[in-house]
Gaussian input, Z-matrix of N, CA and C with variables (Angstrom, degrees):
# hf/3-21g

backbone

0 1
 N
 C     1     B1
 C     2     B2     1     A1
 N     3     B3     2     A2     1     D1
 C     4     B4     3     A3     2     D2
 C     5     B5     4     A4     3     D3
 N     6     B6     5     A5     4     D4
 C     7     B7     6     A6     5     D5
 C     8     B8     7     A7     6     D6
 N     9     B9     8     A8     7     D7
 C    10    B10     9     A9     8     D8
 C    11    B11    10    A10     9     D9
 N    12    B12    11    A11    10    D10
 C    13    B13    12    A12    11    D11
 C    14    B14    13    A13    12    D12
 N    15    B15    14    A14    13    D13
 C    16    B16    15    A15    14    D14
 C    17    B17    16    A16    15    D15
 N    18    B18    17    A17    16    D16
 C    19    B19    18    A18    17    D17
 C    20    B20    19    A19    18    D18
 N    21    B21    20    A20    19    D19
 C    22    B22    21    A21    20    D20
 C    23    B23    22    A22    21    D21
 N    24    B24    23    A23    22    D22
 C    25    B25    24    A24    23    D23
 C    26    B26    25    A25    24    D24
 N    27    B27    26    A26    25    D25
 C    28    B28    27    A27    26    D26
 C    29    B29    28    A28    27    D27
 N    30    B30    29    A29    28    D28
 C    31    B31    30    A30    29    D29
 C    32    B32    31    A31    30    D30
 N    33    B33    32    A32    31    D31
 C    34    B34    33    A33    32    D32
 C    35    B35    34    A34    33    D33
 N    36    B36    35    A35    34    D34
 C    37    B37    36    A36    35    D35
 C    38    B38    37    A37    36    D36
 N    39    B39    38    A38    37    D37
 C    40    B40    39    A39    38    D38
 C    41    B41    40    A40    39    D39
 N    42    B42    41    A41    40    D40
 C    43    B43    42    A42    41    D41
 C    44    B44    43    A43    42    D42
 N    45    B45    44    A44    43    D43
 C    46    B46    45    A45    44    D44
 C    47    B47    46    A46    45    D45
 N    48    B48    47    A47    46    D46
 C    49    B49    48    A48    47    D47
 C    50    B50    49    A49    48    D48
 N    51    B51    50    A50    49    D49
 C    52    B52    51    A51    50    D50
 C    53    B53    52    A52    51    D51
 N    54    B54    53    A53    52    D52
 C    55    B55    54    A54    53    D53
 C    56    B56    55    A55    54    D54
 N    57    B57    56    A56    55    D55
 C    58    B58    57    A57    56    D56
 C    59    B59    58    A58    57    D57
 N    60    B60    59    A59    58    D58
 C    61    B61    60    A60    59    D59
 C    62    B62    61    A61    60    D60
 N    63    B63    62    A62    61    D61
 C    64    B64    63    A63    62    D62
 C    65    B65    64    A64    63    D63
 N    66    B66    65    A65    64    D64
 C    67    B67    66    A66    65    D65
 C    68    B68    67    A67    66    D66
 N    69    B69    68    A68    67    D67
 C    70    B70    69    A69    68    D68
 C    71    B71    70    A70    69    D69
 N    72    B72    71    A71    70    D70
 C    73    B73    72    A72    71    D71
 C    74    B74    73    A73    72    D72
 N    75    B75    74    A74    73    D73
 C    76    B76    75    A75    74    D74
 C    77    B77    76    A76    75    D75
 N    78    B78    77    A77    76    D76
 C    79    B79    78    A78    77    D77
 C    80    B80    79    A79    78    D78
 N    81    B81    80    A80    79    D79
 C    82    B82    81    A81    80    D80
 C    83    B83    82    A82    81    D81
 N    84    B84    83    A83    82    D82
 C    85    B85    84    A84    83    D83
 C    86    B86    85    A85    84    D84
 N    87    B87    86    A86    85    D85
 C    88    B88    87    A87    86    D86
 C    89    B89    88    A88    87    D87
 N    90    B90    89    A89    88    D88
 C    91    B91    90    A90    89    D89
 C    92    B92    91    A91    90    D90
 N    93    B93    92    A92    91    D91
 C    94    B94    93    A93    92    D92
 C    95    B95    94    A94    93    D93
 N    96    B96    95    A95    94    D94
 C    97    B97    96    A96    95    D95
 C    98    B98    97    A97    96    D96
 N    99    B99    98    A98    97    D97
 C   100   B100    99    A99    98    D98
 C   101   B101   100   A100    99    D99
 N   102   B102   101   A101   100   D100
 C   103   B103   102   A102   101   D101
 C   104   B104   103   A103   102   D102
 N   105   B105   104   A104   103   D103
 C   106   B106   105   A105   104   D104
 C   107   B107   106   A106   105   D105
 N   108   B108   107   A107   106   D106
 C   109   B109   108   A108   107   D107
 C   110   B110   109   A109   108   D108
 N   111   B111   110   A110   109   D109
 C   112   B112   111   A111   110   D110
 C   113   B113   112   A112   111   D111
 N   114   B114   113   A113   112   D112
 C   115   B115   114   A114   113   D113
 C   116   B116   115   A115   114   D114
 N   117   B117   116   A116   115   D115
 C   118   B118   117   A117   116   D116
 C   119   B119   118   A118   117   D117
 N   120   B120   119   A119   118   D118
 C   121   B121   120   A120   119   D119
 C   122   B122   121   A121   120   D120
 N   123   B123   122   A122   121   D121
 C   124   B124   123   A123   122   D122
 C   125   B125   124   A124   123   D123
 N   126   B126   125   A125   124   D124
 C   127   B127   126   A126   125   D125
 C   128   B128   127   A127   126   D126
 N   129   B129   128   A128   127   D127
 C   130   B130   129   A129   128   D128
 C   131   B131   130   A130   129   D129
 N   132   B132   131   A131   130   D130
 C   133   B133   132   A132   131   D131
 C   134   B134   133   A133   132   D132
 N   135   B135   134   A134   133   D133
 C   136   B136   135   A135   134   D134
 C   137   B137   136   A136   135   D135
 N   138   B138   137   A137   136   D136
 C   139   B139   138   A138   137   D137
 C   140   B140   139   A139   138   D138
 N   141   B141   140   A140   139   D139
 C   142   B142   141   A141   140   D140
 C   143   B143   142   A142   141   D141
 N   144   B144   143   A143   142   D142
 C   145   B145   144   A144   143   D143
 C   146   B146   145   A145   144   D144
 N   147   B147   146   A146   145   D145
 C   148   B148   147   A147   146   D146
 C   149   B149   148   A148   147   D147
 N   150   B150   149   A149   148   D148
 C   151   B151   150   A150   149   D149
 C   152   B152   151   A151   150   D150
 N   153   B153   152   A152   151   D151
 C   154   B154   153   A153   152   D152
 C   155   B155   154   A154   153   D153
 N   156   B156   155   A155   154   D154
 C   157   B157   156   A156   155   D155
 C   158   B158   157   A157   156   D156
 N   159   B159   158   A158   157   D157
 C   160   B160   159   A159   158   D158
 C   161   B161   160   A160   159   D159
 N   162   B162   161   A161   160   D160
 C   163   B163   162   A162   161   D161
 C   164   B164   163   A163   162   D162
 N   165   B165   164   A164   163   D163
 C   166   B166   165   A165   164   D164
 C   167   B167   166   A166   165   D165
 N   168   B168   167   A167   166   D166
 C   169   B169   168   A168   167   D167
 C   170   B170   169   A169   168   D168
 N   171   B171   170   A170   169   D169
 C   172   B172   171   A171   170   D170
 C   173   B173   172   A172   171   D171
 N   174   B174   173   A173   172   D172
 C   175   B175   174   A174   173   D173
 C   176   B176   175   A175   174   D174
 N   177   B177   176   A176   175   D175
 C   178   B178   177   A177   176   D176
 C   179   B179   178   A178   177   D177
 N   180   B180   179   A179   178   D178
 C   181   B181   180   A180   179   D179
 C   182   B182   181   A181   180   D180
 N   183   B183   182   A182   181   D181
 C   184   B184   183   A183   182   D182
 C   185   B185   184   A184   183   D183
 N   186   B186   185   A185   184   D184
 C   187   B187   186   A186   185   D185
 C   188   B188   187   A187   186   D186
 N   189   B189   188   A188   187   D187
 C   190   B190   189   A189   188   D188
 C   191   B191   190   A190   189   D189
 N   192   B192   191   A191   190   D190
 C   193   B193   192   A192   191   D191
 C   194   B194   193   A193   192   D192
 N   195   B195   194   A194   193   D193
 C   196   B196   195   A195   194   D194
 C   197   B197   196   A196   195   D195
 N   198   B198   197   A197   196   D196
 C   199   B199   198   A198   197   D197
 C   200   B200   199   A199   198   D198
 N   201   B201   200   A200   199   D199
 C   202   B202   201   A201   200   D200
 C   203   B203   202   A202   201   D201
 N   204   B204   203   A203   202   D202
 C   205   B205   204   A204   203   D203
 C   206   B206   205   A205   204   D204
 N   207   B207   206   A206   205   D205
 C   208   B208   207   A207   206   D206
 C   209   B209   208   A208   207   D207
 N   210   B210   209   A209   208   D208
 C   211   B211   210   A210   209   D209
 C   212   B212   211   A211   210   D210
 N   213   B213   212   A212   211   D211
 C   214   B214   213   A213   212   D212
 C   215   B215   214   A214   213   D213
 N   216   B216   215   A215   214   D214
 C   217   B217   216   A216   215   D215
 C   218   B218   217   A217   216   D216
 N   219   B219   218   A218   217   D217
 C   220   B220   219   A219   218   D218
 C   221   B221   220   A220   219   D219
 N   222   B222   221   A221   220   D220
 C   223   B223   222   A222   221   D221
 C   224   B224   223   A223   222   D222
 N   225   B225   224   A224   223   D223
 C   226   B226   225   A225   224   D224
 C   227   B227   226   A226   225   D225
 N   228   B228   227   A227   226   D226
 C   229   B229   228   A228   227   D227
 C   230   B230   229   A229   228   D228
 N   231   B231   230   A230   229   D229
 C   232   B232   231   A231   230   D230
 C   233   B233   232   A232   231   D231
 N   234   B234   233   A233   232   D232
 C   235   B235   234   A234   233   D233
 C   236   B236   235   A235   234   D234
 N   237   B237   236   A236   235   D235
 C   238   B238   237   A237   236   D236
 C   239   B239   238   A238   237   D237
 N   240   B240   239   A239   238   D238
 C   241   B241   240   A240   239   D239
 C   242   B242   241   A241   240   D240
 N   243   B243   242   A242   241   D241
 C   244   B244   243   A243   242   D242
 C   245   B245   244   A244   243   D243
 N   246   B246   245   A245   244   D244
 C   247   B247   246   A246   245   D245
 C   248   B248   247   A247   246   D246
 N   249   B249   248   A248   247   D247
 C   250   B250   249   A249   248   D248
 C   251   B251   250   A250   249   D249
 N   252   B252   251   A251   250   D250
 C   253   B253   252   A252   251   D251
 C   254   B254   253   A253   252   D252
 N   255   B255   254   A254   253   D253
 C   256   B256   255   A255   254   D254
 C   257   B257   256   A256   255   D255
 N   258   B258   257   A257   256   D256
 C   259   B259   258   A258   257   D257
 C   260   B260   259   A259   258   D258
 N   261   B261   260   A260   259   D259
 C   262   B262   261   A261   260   D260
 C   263   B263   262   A262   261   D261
 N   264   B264   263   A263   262   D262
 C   265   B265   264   A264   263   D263
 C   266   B266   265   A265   264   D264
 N   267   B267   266   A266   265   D265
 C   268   B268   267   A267   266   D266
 C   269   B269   268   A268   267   D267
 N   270   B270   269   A269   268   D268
 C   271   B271   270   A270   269   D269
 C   272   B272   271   A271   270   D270
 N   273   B273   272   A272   271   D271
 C   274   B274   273   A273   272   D272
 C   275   B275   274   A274   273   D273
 N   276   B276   275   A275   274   D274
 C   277   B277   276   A276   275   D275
 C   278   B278   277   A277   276   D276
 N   279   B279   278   A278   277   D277
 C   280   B280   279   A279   278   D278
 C   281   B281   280   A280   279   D279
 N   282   B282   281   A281   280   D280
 C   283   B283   282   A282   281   D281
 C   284   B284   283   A283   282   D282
 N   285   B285   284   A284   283   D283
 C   286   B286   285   A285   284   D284
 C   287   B287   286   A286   285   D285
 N   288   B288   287   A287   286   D286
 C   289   B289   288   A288   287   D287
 C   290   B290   289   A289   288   D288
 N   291   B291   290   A290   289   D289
 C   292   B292   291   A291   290   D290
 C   293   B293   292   A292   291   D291
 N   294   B294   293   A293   292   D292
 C   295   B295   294   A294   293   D293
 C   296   B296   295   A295   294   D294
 N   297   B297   296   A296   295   D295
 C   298   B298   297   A297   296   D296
 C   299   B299   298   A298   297   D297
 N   300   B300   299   A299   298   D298
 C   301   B301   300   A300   299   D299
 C   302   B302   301   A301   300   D300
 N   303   B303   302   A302   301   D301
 C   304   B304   303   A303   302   D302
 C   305   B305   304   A304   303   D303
 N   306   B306   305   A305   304   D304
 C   307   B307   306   A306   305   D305
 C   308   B308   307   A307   306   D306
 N   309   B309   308   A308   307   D307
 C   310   B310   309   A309   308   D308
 C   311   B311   310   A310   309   D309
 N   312   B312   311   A311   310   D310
 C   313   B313   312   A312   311   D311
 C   314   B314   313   A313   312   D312
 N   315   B315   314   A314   313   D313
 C   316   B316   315   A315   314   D314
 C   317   B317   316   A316   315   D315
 N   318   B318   317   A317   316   D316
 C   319   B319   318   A318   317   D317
 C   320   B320   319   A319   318   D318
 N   321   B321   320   A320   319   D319
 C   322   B322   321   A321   320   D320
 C   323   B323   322   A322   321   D321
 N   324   B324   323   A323   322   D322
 C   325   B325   324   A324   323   D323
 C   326   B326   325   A325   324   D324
 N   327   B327   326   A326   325   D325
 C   328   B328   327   A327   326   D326
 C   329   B329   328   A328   327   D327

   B1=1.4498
   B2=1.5241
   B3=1.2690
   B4=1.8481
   B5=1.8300
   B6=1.5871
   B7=1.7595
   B8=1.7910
   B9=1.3712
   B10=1.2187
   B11=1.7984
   B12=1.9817
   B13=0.8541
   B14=1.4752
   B15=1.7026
   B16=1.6598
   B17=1.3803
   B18=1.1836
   B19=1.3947
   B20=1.3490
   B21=1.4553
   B22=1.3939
   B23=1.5172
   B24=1.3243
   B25=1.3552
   B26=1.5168
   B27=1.0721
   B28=1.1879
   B29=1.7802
   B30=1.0045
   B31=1.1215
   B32=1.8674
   B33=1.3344
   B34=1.5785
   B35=1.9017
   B36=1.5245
   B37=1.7291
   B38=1.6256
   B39=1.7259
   B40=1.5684
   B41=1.6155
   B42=1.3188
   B43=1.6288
   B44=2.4412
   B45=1.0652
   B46=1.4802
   B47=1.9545
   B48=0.9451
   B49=1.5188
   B50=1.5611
   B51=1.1188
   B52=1.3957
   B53=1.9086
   B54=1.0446
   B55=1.4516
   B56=1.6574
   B57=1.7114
   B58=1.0394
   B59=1.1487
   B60=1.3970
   B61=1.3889
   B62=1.8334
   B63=1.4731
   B64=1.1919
   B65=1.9223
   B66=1.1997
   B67=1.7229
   B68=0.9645
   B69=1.6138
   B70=1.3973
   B71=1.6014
   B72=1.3792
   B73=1.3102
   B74=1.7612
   B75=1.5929
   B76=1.8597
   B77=1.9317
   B78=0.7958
   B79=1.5565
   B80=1.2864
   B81=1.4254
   B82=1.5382
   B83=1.4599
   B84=1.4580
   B85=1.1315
   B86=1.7578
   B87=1.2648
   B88=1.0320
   B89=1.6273
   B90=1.2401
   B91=1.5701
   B92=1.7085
   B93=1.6511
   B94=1.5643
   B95=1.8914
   B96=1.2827
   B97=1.4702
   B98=1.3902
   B99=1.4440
   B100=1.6094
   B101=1.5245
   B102=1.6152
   B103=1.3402
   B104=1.6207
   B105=1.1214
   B106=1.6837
   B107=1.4955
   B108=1.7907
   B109=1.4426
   B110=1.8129
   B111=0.9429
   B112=2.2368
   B113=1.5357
   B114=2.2154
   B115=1.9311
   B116=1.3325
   B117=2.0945
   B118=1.3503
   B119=1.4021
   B120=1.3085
   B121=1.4450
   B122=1.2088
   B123=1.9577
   B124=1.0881
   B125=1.3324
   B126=1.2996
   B127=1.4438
   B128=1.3311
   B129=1.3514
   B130=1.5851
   B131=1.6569
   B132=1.5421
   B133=1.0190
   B134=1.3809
   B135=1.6711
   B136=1.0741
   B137=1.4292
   B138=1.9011
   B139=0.8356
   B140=1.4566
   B141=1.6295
   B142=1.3107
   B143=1.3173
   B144=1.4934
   B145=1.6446
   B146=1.7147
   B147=0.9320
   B148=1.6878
   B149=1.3101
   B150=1.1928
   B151=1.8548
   B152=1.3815
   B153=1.2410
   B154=1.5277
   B155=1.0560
   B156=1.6894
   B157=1.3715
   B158=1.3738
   B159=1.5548
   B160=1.0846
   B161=1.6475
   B162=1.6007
   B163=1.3936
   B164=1.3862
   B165=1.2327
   B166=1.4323
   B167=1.4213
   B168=1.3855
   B169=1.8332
   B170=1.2617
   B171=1.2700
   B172=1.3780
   B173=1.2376
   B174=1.2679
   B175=1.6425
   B176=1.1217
   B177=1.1535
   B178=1.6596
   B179=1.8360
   B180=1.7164
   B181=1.5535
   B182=1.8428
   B183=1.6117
   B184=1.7340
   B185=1.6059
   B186=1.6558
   B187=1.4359
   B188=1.9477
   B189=1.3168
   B190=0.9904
   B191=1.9696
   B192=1.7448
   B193=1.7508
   B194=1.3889
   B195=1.3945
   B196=1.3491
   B197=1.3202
   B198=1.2426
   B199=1.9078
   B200=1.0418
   B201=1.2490
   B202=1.3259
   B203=1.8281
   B204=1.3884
   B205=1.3110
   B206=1.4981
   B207=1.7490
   B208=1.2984
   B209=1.6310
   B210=1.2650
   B211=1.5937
   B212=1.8417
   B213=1.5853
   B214=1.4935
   B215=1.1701
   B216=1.1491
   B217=1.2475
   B218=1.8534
   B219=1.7939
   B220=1.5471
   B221=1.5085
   B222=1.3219
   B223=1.1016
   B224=1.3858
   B225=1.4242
   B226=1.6248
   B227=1.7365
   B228=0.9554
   B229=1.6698
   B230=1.1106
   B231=1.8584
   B232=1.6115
   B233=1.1164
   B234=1.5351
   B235=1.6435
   B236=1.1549
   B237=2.0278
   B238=1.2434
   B239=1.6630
   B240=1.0237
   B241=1.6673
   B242=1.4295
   B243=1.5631
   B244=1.4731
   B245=1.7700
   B246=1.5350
   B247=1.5529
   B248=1.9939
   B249=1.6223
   B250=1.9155
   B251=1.5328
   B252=1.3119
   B253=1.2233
   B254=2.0849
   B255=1.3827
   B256=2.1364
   B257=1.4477
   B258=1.8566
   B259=1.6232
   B260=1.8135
   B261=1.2772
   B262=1.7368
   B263=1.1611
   B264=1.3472
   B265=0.9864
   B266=1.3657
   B267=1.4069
   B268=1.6059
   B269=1.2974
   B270=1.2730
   B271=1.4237
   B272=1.6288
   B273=1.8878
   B274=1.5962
   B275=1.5208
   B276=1.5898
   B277=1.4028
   B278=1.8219
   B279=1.0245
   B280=2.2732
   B281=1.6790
   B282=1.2132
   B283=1.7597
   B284=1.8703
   B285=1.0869
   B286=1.6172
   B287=1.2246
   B288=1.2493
   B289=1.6590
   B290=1.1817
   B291=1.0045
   B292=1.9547
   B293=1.2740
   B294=1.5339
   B295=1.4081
   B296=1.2734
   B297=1.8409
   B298=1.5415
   B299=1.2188
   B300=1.7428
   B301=1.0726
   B302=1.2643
   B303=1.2626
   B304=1.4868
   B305=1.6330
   B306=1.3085
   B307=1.8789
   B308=1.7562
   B309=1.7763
   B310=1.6691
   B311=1.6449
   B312=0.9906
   B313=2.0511
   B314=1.1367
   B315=1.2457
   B316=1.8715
   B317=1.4765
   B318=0.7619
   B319=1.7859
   B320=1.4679
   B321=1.7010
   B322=1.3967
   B323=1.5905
   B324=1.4520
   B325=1.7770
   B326=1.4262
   B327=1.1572
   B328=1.3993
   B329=1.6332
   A1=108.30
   A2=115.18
   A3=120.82
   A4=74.00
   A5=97.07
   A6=91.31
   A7=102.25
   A8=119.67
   A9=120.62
   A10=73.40
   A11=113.79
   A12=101.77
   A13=102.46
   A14=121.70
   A15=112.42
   A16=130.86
   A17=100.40
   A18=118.69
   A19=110.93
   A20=149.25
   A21=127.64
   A22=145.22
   A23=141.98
   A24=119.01
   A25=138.62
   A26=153.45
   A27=135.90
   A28=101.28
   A29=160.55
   A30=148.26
   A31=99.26
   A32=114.07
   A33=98.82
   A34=79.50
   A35=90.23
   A36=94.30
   A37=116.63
   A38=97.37
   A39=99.29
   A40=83.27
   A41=122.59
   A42=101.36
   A43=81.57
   A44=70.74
   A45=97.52
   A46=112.48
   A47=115.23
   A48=141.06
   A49=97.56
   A50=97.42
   A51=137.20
   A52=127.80
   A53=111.23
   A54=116.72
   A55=94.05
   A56=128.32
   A57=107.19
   A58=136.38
   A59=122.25
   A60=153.77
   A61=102.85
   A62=101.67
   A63=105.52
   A64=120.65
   A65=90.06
   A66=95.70
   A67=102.51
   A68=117.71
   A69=129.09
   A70=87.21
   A71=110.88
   A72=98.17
   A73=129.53
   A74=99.12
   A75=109.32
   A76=105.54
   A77=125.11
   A78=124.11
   A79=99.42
   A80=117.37
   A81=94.88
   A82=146.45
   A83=103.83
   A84=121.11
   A85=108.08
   A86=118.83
   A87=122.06
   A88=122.79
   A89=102.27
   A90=117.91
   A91=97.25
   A92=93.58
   A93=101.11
   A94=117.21
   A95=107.72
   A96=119.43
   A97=114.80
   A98=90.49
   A99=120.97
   A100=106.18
   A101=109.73
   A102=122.96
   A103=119.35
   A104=112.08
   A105=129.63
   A106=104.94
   A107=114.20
   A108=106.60
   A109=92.25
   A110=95.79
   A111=102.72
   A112=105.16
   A113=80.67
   A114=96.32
   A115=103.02
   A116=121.33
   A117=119.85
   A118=109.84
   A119=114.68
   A120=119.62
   A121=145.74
   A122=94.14
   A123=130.45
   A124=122.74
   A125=124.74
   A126=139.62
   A127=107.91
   A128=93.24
   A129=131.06
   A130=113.89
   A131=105.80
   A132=116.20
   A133=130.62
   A134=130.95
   A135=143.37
   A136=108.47
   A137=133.15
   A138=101.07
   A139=119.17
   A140=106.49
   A141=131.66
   A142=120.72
   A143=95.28
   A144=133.01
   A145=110.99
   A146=96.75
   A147=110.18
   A148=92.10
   A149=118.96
   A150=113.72
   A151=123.54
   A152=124.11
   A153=126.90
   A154=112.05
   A155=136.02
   A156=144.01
   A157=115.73
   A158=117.66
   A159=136.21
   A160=116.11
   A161=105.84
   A162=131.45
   A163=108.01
   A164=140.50
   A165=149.76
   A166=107.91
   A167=75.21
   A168=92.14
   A169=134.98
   A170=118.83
   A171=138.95
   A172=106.44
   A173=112.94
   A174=124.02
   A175=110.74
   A176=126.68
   A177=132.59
   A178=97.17
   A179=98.80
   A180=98.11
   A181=103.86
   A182=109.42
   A183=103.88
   A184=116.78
   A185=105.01
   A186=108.23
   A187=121.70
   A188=125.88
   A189=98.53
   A190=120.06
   A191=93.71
   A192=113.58
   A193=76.56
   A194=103.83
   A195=137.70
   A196=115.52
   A197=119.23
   A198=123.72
   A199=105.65
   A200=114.46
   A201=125.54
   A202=101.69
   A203=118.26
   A204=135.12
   A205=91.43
   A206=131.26
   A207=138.93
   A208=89.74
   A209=124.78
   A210=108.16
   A211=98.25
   A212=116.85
   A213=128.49
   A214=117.55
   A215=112.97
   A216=126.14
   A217=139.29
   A218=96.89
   A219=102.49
   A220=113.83
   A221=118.83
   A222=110.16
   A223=126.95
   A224=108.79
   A225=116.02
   A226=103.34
   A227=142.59
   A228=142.80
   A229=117.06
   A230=125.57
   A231=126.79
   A232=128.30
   A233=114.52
   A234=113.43
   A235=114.48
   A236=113.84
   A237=103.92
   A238=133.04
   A239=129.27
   A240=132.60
   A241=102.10
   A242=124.93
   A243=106.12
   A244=112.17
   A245=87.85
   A246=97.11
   A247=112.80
   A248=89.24
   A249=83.49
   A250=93.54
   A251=126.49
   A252=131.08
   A253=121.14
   A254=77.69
   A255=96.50
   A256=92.93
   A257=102.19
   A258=118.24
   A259=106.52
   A260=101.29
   A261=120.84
   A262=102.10
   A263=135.70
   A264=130.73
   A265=142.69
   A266=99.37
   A267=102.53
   A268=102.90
   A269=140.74
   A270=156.46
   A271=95.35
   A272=112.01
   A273=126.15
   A274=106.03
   A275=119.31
   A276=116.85
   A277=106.72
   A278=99.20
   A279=112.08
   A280=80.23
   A281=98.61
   A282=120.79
   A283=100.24
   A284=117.82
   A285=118.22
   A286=103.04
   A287=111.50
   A288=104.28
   A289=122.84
   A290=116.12
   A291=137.44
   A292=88.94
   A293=122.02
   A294=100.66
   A295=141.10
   A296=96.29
   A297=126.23
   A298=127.44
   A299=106.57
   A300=77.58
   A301=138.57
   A302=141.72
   A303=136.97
   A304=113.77
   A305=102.49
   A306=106.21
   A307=90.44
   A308=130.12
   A309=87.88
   A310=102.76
   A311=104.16
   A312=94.26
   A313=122.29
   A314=124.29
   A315=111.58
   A316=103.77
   A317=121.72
   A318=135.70
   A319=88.80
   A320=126.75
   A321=111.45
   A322=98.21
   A323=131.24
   A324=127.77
   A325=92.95
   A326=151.36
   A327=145.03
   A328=105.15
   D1=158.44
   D2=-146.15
   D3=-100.26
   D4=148.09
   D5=170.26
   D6=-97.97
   D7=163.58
   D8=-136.19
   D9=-154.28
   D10=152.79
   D11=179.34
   D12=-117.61
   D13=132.50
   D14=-168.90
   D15=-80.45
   D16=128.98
   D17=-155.60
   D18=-106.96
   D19=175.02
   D20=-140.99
   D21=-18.96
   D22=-119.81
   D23=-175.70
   D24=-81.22
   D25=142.67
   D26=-120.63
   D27=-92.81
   D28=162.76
   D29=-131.43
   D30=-111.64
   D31=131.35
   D32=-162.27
   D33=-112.50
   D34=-164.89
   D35=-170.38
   D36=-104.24
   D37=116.71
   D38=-152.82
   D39=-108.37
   D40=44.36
   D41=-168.65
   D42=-88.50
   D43=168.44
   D44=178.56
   D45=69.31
   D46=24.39
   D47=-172.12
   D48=-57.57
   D49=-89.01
   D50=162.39
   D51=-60.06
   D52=17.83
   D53=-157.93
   D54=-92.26
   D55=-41.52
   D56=176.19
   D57=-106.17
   D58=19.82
   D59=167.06
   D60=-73.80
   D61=-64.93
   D62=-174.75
   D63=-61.22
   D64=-9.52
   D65=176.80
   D66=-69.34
   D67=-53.58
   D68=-151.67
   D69=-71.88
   D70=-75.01
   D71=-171.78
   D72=-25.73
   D73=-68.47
   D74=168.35
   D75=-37.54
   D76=-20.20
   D77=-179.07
   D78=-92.83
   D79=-65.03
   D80=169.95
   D81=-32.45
   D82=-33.80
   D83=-167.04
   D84=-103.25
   D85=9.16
   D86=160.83
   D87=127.73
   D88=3.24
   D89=-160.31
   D90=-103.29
   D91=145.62
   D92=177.10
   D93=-40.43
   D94=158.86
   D95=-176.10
   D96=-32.02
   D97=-58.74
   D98=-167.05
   D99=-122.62
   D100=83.57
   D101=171.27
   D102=-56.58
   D103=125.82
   D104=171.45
   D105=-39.80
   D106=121.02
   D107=-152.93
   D108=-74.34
   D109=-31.64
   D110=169.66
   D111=2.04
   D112=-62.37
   D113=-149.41
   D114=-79.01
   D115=-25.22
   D116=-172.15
   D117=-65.93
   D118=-44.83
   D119=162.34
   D120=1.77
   D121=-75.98
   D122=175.53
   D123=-74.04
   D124=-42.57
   D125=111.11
   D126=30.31
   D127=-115.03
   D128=168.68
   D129=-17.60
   D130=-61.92
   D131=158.10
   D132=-34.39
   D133=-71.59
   D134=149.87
   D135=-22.16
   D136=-55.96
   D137=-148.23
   D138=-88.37
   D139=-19.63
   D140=143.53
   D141=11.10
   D142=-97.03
   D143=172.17
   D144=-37.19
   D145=-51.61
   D146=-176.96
   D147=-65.16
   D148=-82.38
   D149=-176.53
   D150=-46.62
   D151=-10.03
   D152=170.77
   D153=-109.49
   D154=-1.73
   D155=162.35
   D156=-83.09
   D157=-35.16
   D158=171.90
   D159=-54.49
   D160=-63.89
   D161=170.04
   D162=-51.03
   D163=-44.88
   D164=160.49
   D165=-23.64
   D166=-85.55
   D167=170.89
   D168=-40.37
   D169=-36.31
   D170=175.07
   D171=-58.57
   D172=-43.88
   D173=-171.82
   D174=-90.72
   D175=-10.66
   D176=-174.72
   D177=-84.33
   D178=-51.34
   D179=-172.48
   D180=-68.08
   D181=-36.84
   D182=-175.72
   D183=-69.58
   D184=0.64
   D185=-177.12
   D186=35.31
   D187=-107.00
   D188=-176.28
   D189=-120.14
   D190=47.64
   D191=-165.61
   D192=-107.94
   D193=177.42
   D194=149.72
   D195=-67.53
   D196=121.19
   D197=178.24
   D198=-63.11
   D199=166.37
   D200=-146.80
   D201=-160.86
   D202=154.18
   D203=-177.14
   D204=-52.83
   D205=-55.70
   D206=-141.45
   D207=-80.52
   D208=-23.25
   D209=-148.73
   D210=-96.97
   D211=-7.20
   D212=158.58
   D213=-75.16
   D214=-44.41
   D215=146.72
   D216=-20.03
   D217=-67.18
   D218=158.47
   D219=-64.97
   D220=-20.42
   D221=-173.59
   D222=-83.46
   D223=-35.17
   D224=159.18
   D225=-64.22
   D226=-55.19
   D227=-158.61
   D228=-5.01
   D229=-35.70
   D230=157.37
   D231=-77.69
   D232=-19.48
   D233=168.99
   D234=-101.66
   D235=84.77
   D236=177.22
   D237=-64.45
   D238=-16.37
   D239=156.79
   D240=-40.58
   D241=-56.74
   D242=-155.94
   D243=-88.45
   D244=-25.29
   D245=174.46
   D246=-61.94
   D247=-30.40
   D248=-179.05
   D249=-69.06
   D250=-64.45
   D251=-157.28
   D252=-48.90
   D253=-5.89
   D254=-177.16
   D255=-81.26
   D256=-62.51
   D257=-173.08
   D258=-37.20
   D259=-57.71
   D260=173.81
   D261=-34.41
   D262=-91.79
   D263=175.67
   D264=-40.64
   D265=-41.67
   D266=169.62
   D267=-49.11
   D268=-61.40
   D269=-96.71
   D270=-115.85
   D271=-40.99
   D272=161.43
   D273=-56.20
   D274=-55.41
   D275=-173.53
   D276=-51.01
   D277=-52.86
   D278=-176.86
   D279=-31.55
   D280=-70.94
   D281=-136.59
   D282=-66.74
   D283=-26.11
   D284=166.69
   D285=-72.50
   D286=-75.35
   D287=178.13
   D288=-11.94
   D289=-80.68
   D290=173.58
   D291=-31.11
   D292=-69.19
   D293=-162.56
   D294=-105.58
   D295=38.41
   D296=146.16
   D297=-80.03
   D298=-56.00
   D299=161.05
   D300=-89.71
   D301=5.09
   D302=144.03
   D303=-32.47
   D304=-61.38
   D305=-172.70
   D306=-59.84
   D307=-39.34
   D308=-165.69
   D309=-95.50
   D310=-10.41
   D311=153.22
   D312=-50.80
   D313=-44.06
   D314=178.60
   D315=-78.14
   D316=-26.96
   D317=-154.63
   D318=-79.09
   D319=-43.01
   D320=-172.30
   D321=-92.62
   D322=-13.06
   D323=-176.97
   D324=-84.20
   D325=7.42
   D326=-159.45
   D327=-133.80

């Protein structure tokens, strides 16, 4: 892993963040009910790392701006799976919006 130089607050202890998301998930995906906390861990761990390698990066490419949606963005640009799956979402976030506020427009004409 590339060393990276740390940039706002110093990293405090996020273990168990993610601990019951990732169950659910590991069950989804095929793993007993009640996953061995060993593997959630490790897990956890992984997913950590990835999100603060990511964030690194982000800040490495936004240099000295505020990061930005686009600069995760450059950073996926070779992994098109994850880069569609950002677009996806972005594109769900637009599309709720809109149709909030649509639902509290009628909600206040009614």
């Amino acid at each position: 892993m590339a060393e990276y130089k740390q940039r706002g607050r110093p990293p405090k202890g996020n273990k168990g963040v993610f601990t019951k998301d990732l169950r659910l998930l590991m069950y989804g995906f095929g793993d007993e009910p009640d996953p061995a906390p060993d593997t959630v861990n490790v897990m956890e761990e992984l997913v950590n790392d990835y999100i603060t390698e990511m964030c690194l990066k982000a800040s490495k490419v936004a240099k000295d701006r505020k990061v930005t949606v686009d600069d995760f963005k450059f950073i996926l640009r070779n992994d098109s799976k994850k880069l569609a799956r950002v677009e996806e979402l972005l594109f769900m976030e637009k599309d709720i919006k809109t149709a909030r506020k649509t639902f509290d427009v009628n909600e206040i004409e009614n």
